[in-house]
C-alpha positions in Angstrom: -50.7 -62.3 -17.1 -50.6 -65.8 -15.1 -50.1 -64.8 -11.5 -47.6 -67.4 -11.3 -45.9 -65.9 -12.9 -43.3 -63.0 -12.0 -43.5 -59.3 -13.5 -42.1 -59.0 -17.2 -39.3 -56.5 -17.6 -40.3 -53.0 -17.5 -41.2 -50.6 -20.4 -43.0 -51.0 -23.7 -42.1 -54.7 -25.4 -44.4 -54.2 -28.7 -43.7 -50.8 -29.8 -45.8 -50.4 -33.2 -47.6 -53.4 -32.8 -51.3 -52.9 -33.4 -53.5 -53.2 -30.5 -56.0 -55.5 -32.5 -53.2 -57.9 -33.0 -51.5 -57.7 -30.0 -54.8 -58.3 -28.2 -56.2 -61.1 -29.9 -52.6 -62.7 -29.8 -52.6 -62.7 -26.2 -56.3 -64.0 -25.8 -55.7 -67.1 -27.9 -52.1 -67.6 -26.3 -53.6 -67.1 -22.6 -56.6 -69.7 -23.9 -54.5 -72.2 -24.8 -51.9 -72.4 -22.0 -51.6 -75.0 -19.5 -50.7 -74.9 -15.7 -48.1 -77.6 -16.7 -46.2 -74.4 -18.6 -46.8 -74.8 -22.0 -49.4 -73.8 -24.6 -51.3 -76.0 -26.3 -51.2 -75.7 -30.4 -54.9 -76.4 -30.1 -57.3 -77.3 -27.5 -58.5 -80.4 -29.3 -56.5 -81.7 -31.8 -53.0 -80.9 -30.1 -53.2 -80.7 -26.9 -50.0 -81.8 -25.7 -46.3 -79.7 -26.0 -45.0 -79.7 -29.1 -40.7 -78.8 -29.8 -40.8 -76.1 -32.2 -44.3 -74.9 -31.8 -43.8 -74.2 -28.0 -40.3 -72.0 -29.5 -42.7 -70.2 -31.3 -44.9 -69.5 -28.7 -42.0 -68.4 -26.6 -41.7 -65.8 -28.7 -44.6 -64.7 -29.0 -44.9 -64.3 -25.1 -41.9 -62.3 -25.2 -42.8 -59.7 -27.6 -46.4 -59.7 -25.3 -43.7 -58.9 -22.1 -44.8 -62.1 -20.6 -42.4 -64.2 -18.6 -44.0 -67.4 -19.5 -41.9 -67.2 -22.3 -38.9 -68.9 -20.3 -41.2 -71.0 -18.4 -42.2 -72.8 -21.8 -38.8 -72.8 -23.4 -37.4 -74.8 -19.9 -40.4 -76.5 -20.1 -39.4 -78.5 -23.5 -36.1 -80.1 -22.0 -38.3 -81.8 -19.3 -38.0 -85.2 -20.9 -34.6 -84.5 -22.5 -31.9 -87.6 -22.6 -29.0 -88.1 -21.0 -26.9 -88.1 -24.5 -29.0 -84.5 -24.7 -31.9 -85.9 -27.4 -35.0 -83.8 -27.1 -38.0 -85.2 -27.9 -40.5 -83.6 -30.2 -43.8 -84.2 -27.7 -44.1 -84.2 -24.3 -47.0 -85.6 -22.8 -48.1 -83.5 -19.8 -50.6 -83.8 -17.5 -50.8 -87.9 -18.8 -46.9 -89.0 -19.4 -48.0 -92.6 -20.5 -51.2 -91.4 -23.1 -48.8 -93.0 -25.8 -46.6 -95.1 -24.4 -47.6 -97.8 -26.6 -46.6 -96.1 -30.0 -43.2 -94.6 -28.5 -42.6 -97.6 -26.3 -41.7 -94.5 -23.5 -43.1 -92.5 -20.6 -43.1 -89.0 -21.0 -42.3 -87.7 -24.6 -41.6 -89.0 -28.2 -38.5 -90.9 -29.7 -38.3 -88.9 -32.6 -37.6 -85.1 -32.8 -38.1 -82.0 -34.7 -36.4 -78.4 -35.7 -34.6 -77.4 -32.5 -36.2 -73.8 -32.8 -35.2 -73.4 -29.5 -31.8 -72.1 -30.2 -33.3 -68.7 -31.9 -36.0 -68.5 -29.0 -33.3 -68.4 -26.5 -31.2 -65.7 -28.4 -34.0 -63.7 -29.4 -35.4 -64.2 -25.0 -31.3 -62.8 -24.2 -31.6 -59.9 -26.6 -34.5 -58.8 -25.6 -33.1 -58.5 -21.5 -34.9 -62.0 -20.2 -32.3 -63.8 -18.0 -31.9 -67.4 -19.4 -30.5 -69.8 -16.8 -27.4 -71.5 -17.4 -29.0 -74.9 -16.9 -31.5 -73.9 -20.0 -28.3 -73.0 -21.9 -26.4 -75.9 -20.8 -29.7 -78.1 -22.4 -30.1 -76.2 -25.1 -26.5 -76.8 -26.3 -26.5 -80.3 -25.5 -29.7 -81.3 -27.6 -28.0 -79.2 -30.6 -24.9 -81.3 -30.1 -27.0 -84.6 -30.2 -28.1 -83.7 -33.5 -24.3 -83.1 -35.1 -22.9 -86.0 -33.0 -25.1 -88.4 -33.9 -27.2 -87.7 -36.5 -24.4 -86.7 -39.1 -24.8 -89.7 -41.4 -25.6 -89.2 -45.2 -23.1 -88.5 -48.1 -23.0 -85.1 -48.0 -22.4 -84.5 -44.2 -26.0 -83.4 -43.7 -28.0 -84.3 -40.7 -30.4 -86.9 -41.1 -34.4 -87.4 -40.5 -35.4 -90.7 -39.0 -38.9 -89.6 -39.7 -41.2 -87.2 -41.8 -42.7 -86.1 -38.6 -39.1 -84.8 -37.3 -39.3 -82.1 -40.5 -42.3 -80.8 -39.2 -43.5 -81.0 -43.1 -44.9 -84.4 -42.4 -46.7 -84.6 -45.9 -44.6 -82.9 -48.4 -44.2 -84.1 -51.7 -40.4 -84.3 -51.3 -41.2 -87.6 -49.3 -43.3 -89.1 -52.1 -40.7 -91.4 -53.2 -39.9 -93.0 -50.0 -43.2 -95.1 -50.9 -43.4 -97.4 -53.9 -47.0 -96.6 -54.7 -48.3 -93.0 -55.9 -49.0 -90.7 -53.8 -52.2 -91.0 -51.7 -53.2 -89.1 -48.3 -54.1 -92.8 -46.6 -51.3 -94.5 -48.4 -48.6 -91.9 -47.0 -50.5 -92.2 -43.4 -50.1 -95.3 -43.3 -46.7 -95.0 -44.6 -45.5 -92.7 -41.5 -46.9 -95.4 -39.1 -44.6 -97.7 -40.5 -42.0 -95.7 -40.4 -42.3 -95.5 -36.9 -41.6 -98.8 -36.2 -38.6 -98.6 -37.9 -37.0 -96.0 -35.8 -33.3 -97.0 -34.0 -33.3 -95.4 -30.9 -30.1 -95.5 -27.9 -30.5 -96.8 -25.0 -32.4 -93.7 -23.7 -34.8 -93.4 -26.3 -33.3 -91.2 -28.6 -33.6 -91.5 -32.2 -30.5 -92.2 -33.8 -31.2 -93.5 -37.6 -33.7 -95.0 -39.5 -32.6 -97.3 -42.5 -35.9 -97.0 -44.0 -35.8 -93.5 -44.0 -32.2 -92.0 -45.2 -33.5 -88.6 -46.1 -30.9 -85.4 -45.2 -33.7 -82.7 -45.9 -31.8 -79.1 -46.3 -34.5 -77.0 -44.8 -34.3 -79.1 -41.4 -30.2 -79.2 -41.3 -30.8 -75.0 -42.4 -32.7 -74.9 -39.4 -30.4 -76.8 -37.0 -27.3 -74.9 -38.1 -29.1 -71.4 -37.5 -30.0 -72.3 -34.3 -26.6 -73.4 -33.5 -25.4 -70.0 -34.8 -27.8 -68.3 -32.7 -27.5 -69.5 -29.0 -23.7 -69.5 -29.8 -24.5 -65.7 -30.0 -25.6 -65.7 -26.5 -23.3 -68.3 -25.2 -19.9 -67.8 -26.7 -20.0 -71.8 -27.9 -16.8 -71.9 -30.7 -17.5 -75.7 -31.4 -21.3 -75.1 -31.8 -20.4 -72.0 -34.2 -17.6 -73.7 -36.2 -20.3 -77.3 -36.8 -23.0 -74.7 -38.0 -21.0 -73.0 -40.4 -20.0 -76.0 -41.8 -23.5 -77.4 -42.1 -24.1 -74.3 -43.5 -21.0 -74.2 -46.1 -22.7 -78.2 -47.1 -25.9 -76.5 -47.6 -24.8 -74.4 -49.9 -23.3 -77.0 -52.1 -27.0 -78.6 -52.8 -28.0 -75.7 -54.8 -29.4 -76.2 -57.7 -29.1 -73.7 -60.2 -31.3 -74.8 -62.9 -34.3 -75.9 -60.2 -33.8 -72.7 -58.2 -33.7 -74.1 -55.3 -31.8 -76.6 -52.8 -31.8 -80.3 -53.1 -31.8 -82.9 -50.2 -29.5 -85.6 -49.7 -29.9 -89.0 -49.4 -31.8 -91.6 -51.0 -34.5 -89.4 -52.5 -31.9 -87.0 -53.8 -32.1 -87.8 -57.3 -36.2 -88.1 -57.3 -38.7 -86.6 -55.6 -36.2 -84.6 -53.0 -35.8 -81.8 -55.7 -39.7 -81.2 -55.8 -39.6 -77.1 -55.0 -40.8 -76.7 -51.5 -40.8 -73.8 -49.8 -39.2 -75.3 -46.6 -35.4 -75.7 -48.4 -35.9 -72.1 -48.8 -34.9 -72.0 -44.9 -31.5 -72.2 -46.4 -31.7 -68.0 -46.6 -30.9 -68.7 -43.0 -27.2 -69.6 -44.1 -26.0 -70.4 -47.0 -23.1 -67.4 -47.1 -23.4 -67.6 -51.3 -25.4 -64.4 -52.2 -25.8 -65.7 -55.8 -27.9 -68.6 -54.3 -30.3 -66.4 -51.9 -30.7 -63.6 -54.5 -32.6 -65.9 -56.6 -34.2 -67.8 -54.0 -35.4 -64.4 -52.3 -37.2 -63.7 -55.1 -38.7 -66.9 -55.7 -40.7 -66.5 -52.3 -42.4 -63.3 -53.4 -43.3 -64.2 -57.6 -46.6 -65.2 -57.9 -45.0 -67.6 -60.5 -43.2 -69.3 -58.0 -44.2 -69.2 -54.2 -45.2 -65.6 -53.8 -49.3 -64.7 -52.7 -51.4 -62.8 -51.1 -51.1 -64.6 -47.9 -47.9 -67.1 -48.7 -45.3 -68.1 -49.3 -46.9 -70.5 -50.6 -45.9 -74.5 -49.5 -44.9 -75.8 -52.7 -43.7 -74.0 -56.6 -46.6 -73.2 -59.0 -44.9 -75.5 -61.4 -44.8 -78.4 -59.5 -47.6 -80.9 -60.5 -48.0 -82.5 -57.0 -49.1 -78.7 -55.7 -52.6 -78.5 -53.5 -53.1 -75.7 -52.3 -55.8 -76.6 -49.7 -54.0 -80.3 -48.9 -52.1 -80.5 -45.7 -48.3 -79.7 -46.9 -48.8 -80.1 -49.8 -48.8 -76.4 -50.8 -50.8 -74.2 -47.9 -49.0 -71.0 -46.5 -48.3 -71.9 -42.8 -47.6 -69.0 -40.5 -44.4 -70.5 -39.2 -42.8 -70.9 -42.1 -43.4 -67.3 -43.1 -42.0 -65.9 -40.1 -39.0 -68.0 -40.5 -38.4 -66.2 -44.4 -39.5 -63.2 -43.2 -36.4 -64.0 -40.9 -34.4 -64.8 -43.6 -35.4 -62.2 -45.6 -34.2 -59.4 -42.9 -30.8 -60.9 -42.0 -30.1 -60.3 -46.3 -31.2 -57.1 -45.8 -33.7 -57.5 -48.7 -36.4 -55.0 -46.9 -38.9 -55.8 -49.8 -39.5 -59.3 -49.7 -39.2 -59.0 -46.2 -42.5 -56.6 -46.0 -44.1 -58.3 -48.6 -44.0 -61.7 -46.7 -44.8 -60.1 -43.3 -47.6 -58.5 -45.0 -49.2 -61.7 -46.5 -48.4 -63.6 -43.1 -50.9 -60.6 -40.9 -53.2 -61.0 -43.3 -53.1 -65.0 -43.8 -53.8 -65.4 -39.9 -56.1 -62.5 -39.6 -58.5 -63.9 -42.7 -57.8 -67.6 -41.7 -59.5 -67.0 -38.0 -55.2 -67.5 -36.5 -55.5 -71.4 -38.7 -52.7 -73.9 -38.4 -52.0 -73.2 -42.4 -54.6 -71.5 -45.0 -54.8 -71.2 -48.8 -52.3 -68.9 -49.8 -54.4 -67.3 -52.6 -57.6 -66.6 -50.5 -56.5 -67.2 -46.7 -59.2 -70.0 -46.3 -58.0 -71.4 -42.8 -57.3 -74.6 -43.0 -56.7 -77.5 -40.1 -56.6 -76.9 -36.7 -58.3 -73.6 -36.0 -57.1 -71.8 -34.0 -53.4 -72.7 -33.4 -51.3 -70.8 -31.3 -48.3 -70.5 -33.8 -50.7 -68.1 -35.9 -49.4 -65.3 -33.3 -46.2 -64.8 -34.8 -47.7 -62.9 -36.9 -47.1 -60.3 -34.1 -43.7 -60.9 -34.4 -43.3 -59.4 -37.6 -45.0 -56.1 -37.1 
């Protein structure tokens, strides 16, 4: 426990949670966290604050009864605008260590899954006292999104970047470039893209001509975040733009691909590649014949189902790698968000069955950023703090 910090609310917050897990959670959370109050993903190749990565880690502290949870939740709105964008980095200790690729002090101009909704609601639920200030922010960086990111066809939110999905490599970007596919090609590609950005006057993204993409698993994830800090904060306007995101959603099901297709100008190509991320749709789309199927397309070992998946991308697809950075690993957040899924159906056996494979993924990867879903091989950055959710589904 930081001594900074004050006491966590009283009695057992991990009841059934192994000690081994709990334990080595706590060491690798407590190793990477900064006095600034946030944890790093990883020491050396992330060592500033990431958006939905520190929501993660939130959690994590919470279910460890440790009150830096709230400290790294407030912590994320530091650099937030005045029109309520949050960026997706914040750069504390050194605010101006990229100033030349954002052209801003402080944080990024681009952004990424506001996790920070379900953090908040999950902090409330489980007794922490949220301040109404971190409510007040929380709310006004979801409205950003539906005020002025609501562009494509469809009325889905769109990405100015690939970063901003957090899936900065997946295939269902491919076509955005007019070459194949190649790792340096596509990095190259994202620098670009970059440059390309339309920000407001603040600094907040607000388009990007170059990149019209309305991907379903990042508007899936804004609209259950919506949903869920309106749980805590009573928001009618917040709840009524979700469930219509979520009712548009829906509509980009594709029955014959078995799976949700993005909107904008990669809708007819390479945005219906299978992914596992536009299976974040289980968060809301209300049409059970749509999450039935796509439920238990997450736990076939035809499809996405493995030992320690769900694994990034369909069997099927021919762009699949299981070892190549999104482009078909198992990454521990995006289990715990299916898992999530998974228990709001009420579907208790693909719900054990990916909490299952997500323990065992971080345990065997040594807690990796993502690992082959087959074998558990860690992969990238190891060890990254978001491995520790696999605490959470215990």
């Amino acid at each position: 426990m930081n001594p900074d910090q004050p006491d966590p609310p009283a009695g057992d917050p991990q009841p059934g949670v192994s000690v081994d897990l709990r334990t080595e959670a706590a060491e690798l959370l407590e190793l990477h966290w900064r006095p600034e109050g946030f944890t790093m993903p990883n020491q050396a190749t992330y060592p500033w604050q990431w958006l939905w990565d520190s929501c993660f880690h939130a959690l994590v502290w919470a279910r460890l009864g440790d009150a830096r949870a709230l400290t790294e939740i407030e912590k994320l709105f530091t650099f937030q605008t005045a029109a309520g964008f949050v960026p997706h980095m914040n750069y504390l200790p050194d605010p101006d260590a990229a100033i030349e690729v954002w052209g801003r002090s402080g944080a990024s101009t681009i952004t990424q899954p506001p996790m920070y909704g379900h953090a908040i609601a999950e902090l409330v639920r489980g007794g922490v006292e949220v301040g109404d200030a971190t409510l007040a922010a929380a709310e006004r960086g979801l409205r950003f999104l539906f005020e002025h990111r609501r562009r494509s066809a469809s009325g889905l939110i769109e990405l100015v970047h690939p970063w901003e999905s957090g899936c900065d490599d997946s295939a269902r970007w491919d076509a955005a470039m007019d070459a194949p596919w190649t790792r340096e090609r596509w990095r190259e590609h994202k620098w670009h893209l970059v440059s390309t950005v339309i920000t407001d006057d603040d600094g907040g993204a607000i388009a990007n001509d170059e990149f019209r993409i309305a991907s379903v698993g990042f508007n899936a994830l804004i609209a259950f975040n919506a949903l869920e800090l309106a749980s805590v904060t009573g928001s009618e306007w917040l709840s009524a733009q979700a469930n219509d995101l979520a009712a548009r959603i829906s509509a980009r099901w594709d029955a014959e691909l078995r799976t949700w297709v993005d909107d904008g100008d990669l809708a007819s190509t390479t945005g219906q590649v299978r992914t596992v991320d536009a299976h974040f749709a289980l968060l809301v789309d209300p049409d059970r014949s749509h999450t039935s199927v796509g439920l238990a397309d997450l736990v076939d070992p035809s499809a996405f189902g493995a030992a320690h998946g769900p694994a990034g991308i369909h069997r099927s697809e021919p762009t699949r790698d299981p070892r190549t950075y999104w482009r078909g690993p198992a990454w521990p957040q995006m289990s715990y968000l299916l898992w999530a899924a998974a228990s709001r159906l009420g579907d208790d056996h693909v719900a054990a069955s990916i909490a299952t494979s997500l323990i065992a993924g971080a345990q065997a990867s040594g807690w990796a950023e993502f690992w082959e879903p087959d074998t558990g091989e860690g992969l990238g950055a190891i060890p990254q703090s978001w491995a520790t959710v696999a605490l959470l589904v215990v």
